[in-house]
C-alpha positions as CSV (number, residue, x, y, z in Angstrom):
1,X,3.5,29.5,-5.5
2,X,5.1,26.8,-3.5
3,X,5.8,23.2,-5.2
4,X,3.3,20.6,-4.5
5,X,4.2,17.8,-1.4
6,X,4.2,14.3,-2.4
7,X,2.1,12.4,-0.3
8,X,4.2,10.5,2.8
9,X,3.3,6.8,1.6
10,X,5.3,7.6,-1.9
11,X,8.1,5.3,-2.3
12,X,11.5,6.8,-3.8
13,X,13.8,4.0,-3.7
14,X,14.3,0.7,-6.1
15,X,12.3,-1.3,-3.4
16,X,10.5,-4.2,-4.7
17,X,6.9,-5.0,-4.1
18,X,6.4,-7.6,-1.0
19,X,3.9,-9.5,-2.6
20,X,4.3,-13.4,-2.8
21,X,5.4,-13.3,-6.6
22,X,6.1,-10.1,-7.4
23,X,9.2,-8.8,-8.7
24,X,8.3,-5.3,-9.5
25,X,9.2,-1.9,-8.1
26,X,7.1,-0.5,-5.4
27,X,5.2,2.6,-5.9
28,X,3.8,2.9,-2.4
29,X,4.3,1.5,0.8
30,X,1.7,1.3,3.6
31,X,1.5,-0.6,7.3
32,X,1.9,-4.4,7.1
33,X,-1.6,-5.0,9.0
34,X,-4.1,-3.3,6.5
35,X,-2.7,-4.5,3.3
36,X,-3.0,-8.3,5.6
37,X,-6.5,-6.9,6.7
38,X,-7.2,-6.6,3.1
39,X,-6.7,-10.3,2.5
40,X,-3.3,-9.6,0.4
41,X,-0.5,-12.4,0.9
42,X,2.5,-10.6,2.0
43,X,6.4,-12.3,1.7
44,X,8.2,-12.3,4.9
45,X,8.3,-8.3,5.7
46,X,10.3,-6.7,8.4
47,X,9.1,-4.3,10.1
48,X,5.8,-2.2,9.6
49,X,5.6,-1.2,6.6
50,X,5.3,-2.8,3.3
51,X,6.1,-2.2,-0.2
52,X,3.2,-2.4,-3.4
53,X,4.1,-1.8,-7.0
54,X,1.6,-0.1,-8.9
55,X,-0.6,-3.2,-9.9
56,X,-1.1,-4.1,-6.6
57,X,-2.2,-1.1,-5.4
58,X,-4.8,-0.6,-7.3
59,X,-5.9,-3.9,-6.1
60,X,-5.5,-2.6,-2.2
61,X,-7.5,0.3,-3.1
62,X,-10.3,-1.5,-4.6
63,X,-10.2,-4.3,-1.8
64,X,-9.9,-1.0,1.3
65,X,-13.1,1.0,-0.6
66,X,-15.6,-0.6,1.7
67,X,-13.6,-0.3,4.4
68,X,-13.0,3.5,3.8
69,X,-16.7,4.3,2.9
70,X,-17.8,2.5,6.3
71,X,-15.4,4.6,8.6
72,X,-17.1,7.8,6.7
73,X,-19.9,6.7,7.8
74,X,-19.0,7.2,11.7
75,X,-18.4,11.0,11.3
């Protein structure tokens, strides 16, 4: 039986979380436009990708759900 893959977006490292105020480690880390698409106020990234602790992305989830279930929709 071969070890389970963690998914690509799982953050290894001490990074921090890039949002304004936040000063805990980041769990996961996703593209700089949708977590800005999701109305999220990010601290001066660079690069694509930004960081989210935990917290905050459960709130990204909950704030992308209607976004996910509409792009369903178009299968």
């Amino acid at each position: 039986m071969e070890p389970m893959v963690e998914p690509h977006h799982k953050i290894e490292s001490l990074a921090k979380c890039d949002i304004i105020g936040c000063d805990e480690t980041a769990d996961r880390s996703f593209s700089v436009k949708r977590i800005e698409a999701a109305g999220m106020k990010l601290s001066d990234v660079k690069g694509g990708s930004a960081h989210l602790c935990k917290t905050h992305y459960r709130d990204f989830k909950k704030k992308m759900k209607k976004d996910r279930d509409l792009e369903r929709l178009g299968w």
